[in-house]
C-alpha positions in Angstrom: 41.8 -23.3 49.9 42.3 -23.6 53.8 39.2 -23.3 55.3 37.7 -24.5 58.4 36.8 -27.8 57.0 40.9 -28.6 56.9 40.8 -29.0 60.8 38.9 -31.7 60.6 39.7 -33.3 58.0 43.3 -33.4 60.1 42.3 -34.4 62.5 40.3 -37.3 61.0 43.5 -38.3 58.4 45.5 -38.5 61.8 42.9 -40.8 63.9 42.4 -43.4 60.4 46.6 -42.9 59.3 47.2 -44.1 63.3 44.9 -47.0 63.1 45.6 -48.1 59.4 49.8 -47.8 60.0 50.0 -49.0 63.3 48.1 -52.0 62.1 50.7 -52.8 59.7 53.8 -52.0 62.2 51.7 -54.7 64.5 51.8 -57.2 61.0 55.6 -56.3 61.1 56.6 -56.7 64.2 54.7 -60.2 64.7 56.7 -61.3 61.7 59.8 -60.3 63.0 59.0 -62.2 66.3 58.5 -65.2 64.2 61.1 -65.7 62.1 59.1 -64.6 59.2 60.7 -61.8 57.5 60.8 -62.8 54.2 56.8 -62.5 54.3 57.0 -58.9 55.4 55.9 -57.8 51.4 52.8 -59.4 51.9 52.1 -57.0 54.5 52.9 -54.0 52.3 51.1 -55.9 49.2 47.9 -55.7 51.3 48.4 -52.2 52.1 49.1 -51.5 48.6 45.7 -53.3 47.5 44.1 -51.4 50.4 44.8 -47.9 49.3 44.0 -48.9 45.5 40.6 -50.1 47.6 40.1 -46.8 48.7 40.8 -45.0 46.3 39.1 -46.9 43.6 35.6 -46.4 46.2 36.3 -42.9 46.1 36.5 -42.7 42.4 33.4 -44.3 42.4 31.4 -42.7 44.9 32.9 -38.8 43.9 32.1 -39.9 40.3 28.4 -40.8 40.7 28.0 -38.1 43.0 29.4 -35.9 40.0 27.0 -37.0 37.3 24.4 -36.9 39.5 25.1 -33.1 40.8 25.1 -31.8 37.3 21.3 -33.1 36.8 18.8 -32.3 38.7 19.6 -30.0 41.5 16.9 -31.7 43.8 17.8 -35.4 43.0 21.7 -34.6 43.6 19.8 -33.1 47.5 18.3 -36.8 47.6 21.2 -38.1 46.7 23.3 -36.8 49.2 20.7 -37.6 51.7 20.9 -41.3 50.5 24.7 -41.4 50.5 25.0 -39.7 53.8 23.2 -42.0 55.4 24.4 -45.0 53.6 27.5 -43.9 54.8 26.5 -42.7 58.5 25.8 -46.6 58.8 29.1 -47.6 57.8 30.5 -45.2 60.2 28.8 -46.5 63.3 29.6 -50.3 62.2 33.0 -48.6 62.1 32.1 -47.2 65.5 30.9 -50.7 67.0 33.4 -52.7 65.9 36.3 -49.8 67.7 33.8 -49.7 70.9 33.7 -53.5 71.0 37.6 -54.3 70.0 39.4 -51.4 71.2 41.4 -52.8 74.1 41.9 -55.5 72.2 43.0 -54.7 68.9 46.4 -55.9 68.9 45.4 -59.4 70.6 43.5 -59.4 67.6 45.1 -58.8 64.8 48.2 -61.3 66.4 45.5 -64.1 66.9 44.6 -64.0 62.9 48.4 -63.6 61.8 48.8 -66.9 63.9 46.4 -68.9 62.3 46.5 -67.1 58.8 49.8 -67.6 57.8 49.5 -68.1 53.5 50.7 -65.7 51.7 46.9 -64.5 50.2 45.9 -64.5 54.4 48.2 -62.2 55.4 47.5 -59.6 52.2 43.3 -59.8 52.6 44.4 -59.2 56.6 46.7 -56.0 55.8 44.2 -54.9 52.4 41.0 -55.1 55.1 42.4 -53.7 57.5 44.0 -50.8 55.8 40.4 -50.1 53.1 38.6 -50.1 56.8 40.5 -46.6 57.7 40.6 -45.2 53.9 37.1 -45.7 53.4 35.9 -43.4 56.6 38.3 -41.0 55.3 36.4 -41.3 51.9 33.2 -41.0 53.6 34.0 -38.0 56.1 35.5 -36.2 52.9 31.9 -37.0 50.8 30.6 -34.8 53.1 32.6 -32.2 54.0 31.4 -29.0 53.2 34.6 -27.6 51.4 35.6 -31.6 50.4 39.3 -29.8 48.6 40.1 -28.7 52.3 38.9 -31.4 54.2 40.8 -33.7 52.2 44.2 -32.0 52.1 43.8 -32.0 55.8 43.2 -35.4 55.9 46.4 -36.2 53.6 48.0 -33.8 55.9 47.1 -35.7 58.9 47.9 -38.9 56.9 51.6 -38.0 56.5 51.9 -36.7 59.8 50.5 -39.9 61.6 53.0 -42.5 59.2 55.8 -40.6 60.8 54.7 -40.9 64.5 54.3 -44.6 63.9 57.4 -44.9 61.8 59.0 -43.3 65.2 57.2 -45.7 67.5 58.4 -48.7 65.4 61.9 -47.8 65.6 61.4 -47.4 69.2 62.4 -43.3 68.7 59.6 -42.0 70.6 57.1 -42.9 73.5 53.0 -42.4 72.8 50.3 -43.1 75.3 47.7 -44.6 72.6 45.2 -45.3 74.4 44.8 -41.5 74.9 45.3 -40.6 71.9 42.4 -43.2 70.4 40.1 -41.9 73.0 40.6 -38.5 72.3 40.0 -39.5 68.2 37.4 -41.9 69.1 34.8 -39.2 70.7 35.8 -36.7 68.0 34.6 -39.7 65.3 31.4 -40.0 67.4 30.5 -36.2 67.3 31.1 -36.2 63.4 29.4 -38.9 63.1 26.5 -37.4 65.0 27.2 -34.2 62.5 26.7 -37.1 59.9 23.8 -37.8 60.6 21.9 -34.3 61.2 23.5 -33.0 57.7 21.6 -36.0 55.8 18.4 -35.3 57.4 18.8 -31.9 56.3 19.6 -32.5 52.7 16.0 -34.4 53.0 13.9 -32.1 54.3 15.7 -29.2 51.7 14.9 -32.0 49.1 11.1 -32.8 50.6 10.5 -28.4 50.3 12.2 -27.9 46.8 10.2 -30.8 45.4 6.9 -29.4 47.3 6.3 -32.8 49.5 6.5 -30.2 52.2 5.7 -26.7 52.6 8.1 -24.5 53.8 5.7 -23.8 56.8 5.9 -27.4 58.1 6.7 -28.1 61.7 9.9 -29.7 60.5 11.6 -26.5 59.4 10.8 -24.7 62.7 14.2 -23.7 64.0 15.1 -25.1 67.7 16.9 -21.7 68.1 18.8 -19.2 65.8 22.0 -17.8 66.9 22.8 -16.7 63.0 24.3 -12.9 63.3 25.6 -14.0 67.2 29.0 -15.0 68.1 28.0 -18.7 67.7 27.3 -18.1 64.3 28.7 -21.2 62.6 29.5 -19.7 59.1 30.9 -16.1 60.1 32.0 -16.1 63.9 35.1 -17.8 64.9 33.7 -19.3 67.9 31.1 -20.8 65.8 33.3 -21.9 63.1 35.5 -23.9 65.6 32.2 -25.6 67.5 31.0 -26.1 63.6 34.4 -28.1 63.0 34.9 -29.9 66.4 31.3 -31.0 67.3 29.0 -30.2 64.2 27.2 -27.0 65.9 24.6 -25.7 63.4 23.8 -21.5 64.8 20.3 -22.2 63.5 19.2 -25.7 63.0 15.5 -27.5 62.5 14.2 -29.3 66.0 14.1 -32.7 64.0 17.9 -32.0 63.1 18.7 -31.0 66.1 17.4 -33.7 68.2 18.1 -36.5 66.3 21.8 -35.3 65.9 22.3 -34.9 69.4 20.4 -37.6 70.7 22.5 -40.5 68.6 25.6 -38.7 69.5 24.8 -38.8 73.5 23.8 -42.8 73.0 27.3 -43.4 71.7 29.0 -40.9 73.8 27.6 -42.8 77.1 28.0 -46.3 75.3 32.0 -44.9 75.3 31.8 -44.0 78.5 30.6 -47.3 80.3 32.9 -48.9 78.5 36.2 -46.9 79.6 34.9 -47.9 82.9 34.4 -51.5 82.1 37.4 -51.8 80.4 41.0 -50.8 81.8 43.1 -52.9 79.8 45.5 -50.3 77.3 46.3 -51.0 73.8 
């Protein structure tokens, strides 16, 4: 049941449960500060109708996925070309709006409660907000390889990141977050970039099973094979551990390879430049 795939999924449920909860402890706090208490169950209304969100989209997505798997083995490898990618765009609007609002986050979500203050305002702000975070989750679990594992680590992470806020809100414990978002916030890029190269590989498996291309084509040379080395991303523990932190494949196609890596290094150096530009913490 816990296979490599729950690592990652930990690591993501930690990185979306630190974003979605802190979010609401910011909703909180702000209320306090303004004599607003008795508007704090809007808050957890929203993050009530944010989870049902999620979930609901998960249903939906898992249950599709489902009907369609049973069919057709080659249209369920379309198909999770198609929702791959669908999903690998949400991910980088994800990943735009983070690289664009990071270091100002909190200014941001206190300039809305200012100027949003109906009841129906501040649950759309906390249900948005909150869907945002469970919908990667959803996403990164779609694709998961072992999707059981990857989502009990994600729960996992999940619990584990409601108590470090919980702390933090109660003023228990001290977190640099900025770190810590960093940290999450290449790890998302590099999964993302994984993303991307597993979708393209479901096509091309899709394009030879169906005959559009013949196994012989340029785009299933291999850019190298490391298979039966200790890179080996199935067998080798090495392999397994670069397989869950940056997506290595031991043996992948050039076209994978290079488009994988290629959107990855764009958004790692995007991140980069704008650390540098940007010194201002959460």
């Amino acid at each position: 049941m816990f296979t490599i795939d729950f690592l990652p999924g930990f690591i993501m449920g930690v990185r979306e449960g630190l974003e979605a909860f802190l979010i609401i402890a910011i909703m909180l706090e702000y209320l306090n500060k303004t004599n607003r208490q008795k508007d704090k169950g809007f808050v957890f209304q929203g993050l009530g109708l944010g989870l049902l969100s999620s979930l609901v989209f998960g249903l939906l997505l898992f249950g599709v996925s489902s009907w369609i798997g049973n069919g057709n083995t080659n249209i369920a490898k379309l198909w999770e070309f198609g929702a791959s990618f669908v999903a690998l765009i949400l991910i980088t609007t994800f990943i735009y709006f983070m690289l664009k609002n990071k270091n100002n986050i909190v200014g941001d979500i206190k300039d809305k409660m200012s100027v949003s203050l109906s009841k129906k305002a501040i649950i759309l702000l906390a249900a948005v907000m909150v869907a945002r975070e469970g919908a990667e989750i959803v996403l990164f679990v779609f694709v998961a390889v072992n999707q059981l594992s990857y989502f009990l680590g994600a729960i996992t992470g999940i619990l584990a990141s409601s108590i470090v806020v919980y702390l933090i809100y109660k003023s228990l414990i001290s977190v640099n977050l900025k770190v810590i978002f960093n940290i999450t916030l290449v790890y998302l890029i590099l999964q993302a970039g994984f993303m991307l190269g597993y979708s393209f590989h479901e096509l091309f498996s899709y394009f030879k099973a169906e005959s559009i291309l013949d196994g012989s084509s340029a785009v299933y040379t291999k850019m190298y094979d490391l298979s039966g080395t200790f890179l080996d991303h199935k067998e080798k523990p090495l392999g397994i551990i670069l397989y869950a932190t940056i997506g290595w494949y031991s043996k992948p196609e050039i076209f994978q390879f290079l488009i994988q890596y290629i959107y990855t290094g764009t958004l790692l150096v995007w991140f980069f430049k704008s650390n540098n530009n940007n010194k201002k913490a959460w």
